[in-house]
N, C-alpha and C positions, 0 to 999 in steps of 0.2 A: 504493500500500500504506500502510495506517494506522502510524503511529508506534507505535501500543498493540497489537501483533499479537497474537491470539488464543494463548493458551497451551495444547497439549494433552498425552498422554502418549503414552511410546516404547514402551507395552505391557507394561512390566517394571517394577514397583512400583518398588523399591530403584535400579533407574537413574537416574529422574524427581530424586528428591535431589541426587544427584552431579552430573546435568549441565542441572538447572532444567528438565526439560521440552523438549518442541519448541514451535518459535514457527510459524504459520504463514506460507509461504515458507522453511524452513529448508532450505538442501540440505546435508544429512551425508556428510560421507565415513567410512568405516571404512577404517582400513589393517589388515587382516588378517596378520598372523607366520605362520599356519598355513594358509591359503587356505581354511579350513572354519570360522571361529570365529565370522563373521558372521551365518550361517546361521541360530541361535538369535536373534538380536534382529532379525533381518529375519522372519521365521514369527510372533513374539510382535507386532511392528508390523502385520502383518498383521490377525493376532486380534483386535487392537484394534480397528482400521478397520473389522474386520466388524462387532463387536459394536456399532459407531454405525450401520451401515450408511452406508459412506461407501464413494464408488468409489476403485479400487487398480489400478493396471498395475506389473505385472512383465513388465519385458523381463529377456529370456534370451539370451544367447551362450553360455553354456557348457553348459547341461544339454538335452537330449531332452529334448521335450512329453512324452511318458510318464515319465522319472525325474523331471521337476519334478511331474507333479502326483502320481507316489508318494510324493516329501520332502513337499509341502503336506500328503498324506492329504486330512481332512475339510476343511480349508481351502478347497482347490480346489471344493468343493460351492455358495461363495459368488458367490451372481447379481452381487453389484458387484463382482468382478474379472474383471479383461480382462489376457490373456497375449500378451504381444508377443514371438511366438516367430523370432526370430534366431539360431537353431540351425540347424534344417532343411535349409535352403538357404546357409549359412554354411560351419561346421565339421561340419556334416552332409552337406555338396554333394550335395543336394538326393537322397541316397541313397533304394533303393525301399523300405526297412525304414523309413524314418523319414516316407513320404511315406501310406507305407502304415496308418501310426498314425490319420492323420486318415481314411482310412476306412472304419476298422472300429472307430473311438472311439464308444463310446457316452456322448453329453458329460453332465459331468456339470454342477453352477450353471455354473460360469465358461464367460468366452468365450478362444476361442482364434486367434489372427489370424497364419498366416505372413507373413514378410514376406519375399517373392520377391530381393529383393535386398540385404540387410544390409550388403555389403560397400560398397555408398553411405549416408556416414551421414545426409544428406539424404533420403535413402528412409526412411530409421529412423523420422527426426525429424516427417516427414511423418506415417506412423502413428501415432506418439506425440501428435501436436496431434489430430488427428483421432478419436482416441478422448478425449481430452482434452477436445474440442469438445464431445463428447455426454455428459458428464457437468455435474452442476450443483454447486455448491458446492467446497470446498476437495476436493481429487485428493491421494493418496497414492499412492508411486512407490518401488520398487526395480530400479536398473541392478544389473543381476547380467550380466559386472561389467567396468571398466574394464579390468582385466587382457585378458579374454577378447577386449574390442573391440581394444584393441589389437595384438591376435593376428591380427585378421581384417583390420584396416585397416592393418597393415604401418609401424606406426610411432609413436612417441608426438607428432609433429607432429600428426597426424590427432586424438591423442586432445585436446590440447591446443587447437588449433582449435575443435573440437565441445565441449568441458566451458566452454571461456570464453567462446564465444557461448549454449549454451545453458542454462548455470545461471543468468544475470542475467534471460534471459527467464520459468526457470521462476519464480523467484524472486516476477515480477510476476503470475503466474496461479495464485495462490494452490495454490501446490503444497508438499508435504512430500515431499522425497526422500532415502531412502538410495542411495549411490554405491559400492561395495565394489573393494576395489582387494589384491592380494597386495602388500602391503610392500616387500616384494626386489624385484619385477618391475620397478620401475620407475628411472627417474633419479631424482636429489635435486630436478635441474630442473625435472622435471613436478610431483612433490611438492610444490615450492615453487610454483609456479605456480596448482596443484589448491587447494593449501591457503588461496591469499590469497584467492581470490574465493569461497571457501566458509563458508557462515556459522557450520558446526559441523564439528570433525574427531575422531574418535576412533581412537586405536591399541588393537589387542589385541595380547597378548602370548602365550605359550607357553615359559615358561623354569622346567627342572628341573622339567617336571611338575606347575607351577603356572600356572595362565591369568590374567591381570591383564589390565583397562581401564584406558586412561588418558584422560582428554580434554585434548585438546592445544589446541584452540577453542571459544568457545561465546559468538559476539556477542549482546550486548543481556542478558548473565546478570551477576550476581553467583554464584561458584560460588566455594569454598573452596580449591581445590588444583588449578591447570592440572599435568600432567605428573606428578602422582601417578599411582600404581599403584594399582588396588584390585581386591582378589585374589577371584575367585569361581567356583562350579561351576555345572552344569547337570544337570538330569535331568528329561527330557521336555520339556516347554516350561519348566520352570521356572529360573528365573535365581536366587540367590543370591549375598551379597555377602558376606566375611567381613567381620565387627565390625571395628570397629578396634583396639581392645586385642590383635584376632589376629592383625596384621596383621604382629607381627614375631615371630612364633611361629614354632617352628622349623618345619622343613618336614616335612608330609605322609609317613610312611614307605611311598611306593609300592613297595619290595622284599616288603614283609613283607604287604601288599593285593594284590599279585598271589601270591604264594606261598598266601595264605589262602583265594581264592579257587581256584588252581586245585585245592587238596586235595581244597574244597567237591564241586569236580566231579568230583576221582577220577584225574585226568592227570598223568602223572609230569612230570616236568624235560624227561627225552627227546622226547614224547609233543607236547607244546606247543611245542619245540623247528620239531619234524617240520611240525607245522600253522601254524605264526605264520613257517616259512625260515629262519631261524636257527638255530645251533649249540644242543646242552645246556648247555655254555660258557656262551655269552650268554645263557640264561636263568638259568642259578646267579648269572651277575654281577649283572644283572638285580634278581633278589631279596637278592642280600645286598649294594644299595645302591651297588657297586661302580662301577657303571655307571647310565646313563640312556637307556631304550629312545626309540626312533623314536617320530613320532607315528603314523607307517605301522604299526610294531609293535603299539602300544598299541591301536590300532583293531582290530587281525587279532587280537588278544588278549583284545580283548573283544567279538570275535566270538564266538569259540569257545567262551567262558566264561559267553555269553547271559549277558552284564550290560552298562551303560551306561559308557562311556568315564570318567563323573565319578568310575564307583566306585571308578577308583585313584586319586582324589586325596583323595576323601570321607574323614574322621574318621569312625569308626565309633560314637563318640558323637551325631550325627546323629541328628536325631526323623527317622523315615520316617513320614508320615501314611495312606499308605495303609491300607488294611482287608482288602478285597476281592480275591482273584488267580485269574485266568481259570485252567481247566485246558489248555488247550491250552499256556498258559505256563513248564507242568513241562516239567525239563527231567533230559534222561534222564544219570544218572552213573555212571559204572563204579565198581565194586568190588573193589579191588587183589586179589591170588593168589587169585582166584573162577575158578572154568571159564566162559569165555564165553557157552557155550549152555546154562549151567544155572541162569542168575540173571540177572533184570534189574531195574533200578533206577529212580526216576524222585524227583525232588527237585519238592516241591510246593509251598515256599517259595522264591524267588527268595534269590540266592547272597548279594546283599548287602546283606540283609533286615537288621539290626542286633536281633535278638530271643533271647531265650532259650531258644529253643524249634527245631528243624528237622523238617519234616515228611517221610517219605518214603512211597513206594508201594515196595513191594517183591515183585515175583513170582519164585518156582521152581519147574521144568521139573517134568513128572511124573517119577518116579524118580529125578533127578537128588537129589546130594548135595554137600553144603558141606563144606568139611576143617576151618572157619572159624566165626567171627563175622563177621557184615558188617562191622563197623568196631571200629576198635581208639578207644573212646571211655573217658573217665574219668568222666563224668557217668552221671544215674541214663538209663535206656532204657524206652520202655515200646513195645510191640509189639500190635494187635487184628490177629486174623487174620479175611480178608474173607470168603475162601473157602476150599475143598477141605482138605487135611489137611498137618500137618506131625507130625514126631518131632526133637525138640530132646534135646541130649545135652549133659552138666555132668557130664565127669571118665568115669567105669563108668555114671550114674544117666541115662535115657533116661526124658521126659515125653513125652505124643501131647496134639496140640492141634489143635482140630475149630475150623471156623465159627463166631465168636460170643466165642474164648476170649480172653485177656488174658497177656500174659506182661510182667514184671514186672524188670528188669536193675539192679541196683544195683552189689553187689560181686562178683558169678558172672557169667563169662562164656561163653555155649556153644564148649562145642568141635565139636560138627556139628549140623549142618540135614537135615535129611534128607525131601524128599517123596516117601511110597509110596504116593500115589493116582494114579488113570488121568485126572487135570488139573493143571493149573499151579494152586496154592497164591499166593494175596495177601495180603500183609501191610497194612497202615496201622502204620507206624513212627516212633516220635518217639524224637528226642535231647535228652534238658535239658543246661542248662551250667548 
């Protein structure tokens, strides 16, 4: 191996800075705090690789051939990755659901290779050169993950054996791997062990609701701060770093981001309570800061809330660049002391849009009647009706609004809705703030 090793990028613009790039032969470890935080800068390393067209193996212990290649999505579509699936026949034990994936998979670019015996890591390793062997040029590689082999191979002897004979090999065949390992799972021994013969290490973090990196190693670099923290979110593939000036800003008010989101959606305390297993308690405490929800929580919370995990950590002053939002994407909200089967709702702007603006679809039942306003809003409201008929009521004075017309909410609020046609009535509804 050249003393001047080729310098490339980790897939993540603002990474590349912090930790100089990868060298070729770098083997990375990640120690993950959350057992999920890697997952974004292993998918982004990926991306990269394809976009050189450069080949890639992902071996797998821990995930199904079919949920690995629904986390990749389009990813999985690339002719130069090869899937070293140690699932299967592993923590799968060689189940018929999982045997049965390979033949009714309709493949898509990537290749896909069981490997009959994982629980020998010599069998692994064998697959791994061997696909190795039929590629040209420098190889790209994620163990996903130490943890999981560990699990399978009954020991951290085994893992320790297999990482320190075979990182010094990968090292000389021009290979770039990440290594992903849970943080807790392990001894400080292994750790220490892992850490010495590895030529990059990185810690994630997960504390109060904020995610920090830190690089803990990074031979042949000049880098600015081993064992800093550097605080950042994600959303989709994208990685962001906060500045540094923010870096001792106070923290994030996740009570007042989940509270403003669920309103968005229309779910009481109770309600979200019932859906995320926890008490109304713990979601009051929750929001007024008292407390610090699970990451288990947070995830079930932003399930239900169709938004993206980041969004409770996100400053809502946050540029969103997007433009564009698919309709399938609406997402439907209730609307508090409404008759269930006489109104439905659908939110057409994504919850944690940062805009001035909310869009909704609004239908009512034929005959059915509102006692109500949709929302108790202080901003101006403007209302097109799509189709069929409404009568809108303000105090004793009753208006009728046909297909085409426009109603207009400033400082008068309806007190009833009312459809007395033989269809459901649609609205196009906007809220300004």
């Amino acid at each position: 191996m050249s003393a001047n090793r080729i310098r490339i990028s980790t897939g993540v613009s603002e990474l590349d800075p912090l930790l100089g790039g990868l060298l070729i032969g770098d083997n990375v470890v990640w120690y993950d705090d959350a057992g999920s935080l890697a997952a974004i800068f292993a998918l982004n390393f990926i991306q990269s690789a394809e976009s050189q067209h450069k080949p890639f193996i992902y071996v797998s212990f821990d995930r199904s051939p079919r949920n690995l290649i629904e986390k990749l999505g389009p990813l999985a579509d690339n002719p130069h990755l090869a899937i070293l699936d140690c699932f299967t026949y592993g923590k799968g034990k060689g189940a018929d659901i999982f045997q049965k994936f390979y033949e009714d998979r309709e493949a898509p670019g990537c290749r896909l290779i069981p490997v009959e015996t994982p629980h020998d890591p010599d069998e692994v390793m064998t697959h791994f050169h061997q696909i190795r062997s039929q590629a040209d040029g420098d190889v790209r590689f994620v163990f996903e993950s130490l943890t999981g082999m560990q699990e399978l191979w009954a020991g951290e002897d085994q893992i320790s054996r297999f990482y320190t004979h075979t990182c010094p090999r990968l090292y000389e065949l021009n290979t770039i791997g990440y290594w992903i390992m849970e943080k807790d799972a392990h001894s400080k021994r292994l750790k220490a062990a892992i850490n010495q013969i590895a030529q990059v290490s990185i810690e994630l973090s997960l504390k109060r609701g904020k995610t920090s990196l830190s690089v803990l190693k990074a031979e042949n670099r000049e880098i600015d701060a081993v064992n800093t923290p550097h605080y950042y979110w994600t959303k989709g593939l994208s990685v962001t770093f906060s500045p540094e000036k923010q870096r001792a800003a106070a923290q994030i008010d996740i009570g007042a981001r989940v509270r403003d989101l669920r309103s968005k959606r229309g779910i009481s305390q109770s309600e979200l309570a019932k859906l995320v297993g926890v008490t109304p308690s713990n979601i009051s405490q929750v929001e007024s800061n008292q407390i610090y929800p699970s990451l288990t929580a947070l995830m079930k919370m932003a399930e239900i809330l169709s938004v993206e995990v980041s969004s409770f950590f996100q400053d809502k002053a946050g540029v969103d660049t997007q433009c564009v939002f698919q309709g399938a994407a609406a997402i439907e909200t209730q609307l508090p002391d409404m008759p269930k089967d006489a109104v439905f709702a659908k939110q057409l702007t994504p919850l944690d849009l940062d805009s001035r603006t909310e869009a909704y679809v609004i239908e009512i039942m034929p005959g059915k009647l509102l006692p109500s306003h949709f929302f108790v809003h202080k901003g101006e409201e403007f209302g097109y009706l799509l189709s069929g008929r409404l009568q809108v009521a303000f105090g004793g004075a009753k208006s009728s609004m046909r297909a085409g017309d426009v109603i207009h909410l400033s400082t008068q609020m309806p007190s009833q809705w009312k459809n007395p046609g033989s269809g459901s009535a649609k609205l196009l509804w906007l809220k300004l703030y």
